[in-house]
C-alpha positions in Angstrom: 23.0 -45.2 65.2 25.3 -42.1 66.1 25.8 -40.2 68.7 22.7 -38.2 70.0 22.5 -35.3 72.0 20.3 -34.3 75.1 17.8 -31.8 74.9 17.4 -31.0 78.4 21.7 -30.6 79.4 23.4 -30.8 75.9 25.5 -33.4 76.3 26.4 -36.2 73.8 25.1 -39.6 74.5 24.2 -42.9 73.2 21.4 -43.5 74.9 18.6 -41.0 75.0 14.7 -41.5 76.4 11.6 -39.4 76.2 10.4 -37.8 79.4 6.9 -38.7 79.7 5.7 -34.8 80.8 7.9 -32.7 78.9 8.3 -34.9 75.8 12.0 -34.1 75.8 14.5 -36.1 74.8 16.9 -36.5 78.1 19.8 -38.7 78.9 20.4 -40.9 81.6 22.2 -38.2 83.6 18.7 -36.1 83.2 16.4 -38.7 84.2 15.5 -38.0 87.6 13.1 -41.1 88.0 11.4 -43.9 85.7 8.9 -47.0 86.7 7.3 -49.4 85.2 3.7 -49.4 86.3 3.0 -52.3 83.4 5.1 -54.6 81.8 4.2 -52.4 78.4 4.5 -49.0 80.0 8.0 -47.8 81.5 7.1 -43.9 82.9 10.6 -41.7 83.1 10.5 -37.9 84.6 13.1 -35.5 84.0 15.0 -33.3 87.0 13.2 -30.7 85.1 9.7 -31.8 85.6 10.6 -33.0 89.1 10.5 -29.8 90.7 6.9 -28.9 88.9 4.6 -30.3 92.0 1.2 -31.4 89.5 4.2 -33.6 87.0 5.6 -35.2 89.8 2.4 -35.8 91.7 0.9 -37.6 88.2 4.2 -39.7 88.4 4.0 -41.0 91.6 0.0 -41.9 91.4 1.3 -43.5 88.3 
């Protein structure tokens, strides 16, 4: 698998998820918050898209 790198802070990581606003890849240091509305569904949101008030509101009505 490698070693990937995070869009959003440019750091090397392992482990790397989609943010579900921004479609960037981030890493768990970037993730601001992620729920799992459905067993199917897991939602994650940057500390990027956090601070954009519509992104965040979507995320918590979620």
């Amino acid at each position: 698998m490698g070693i990937m790198v995070c869009e959003r802070c440019g750091k090397q990581t392992a482990k790397l998820e989609a943010c579900n606003y921004c479609k960037k890849m981030c890493c768990n240091l970037c993730e601001k918050s992620s729920k799992k509305p459905t067993r199917l569904v897991k939602l994650i949101i940057c500390k990027s898209c956090w601070g954009n008030m519509d992104k965040r509101g979507k995320f918590k009505s979620a």
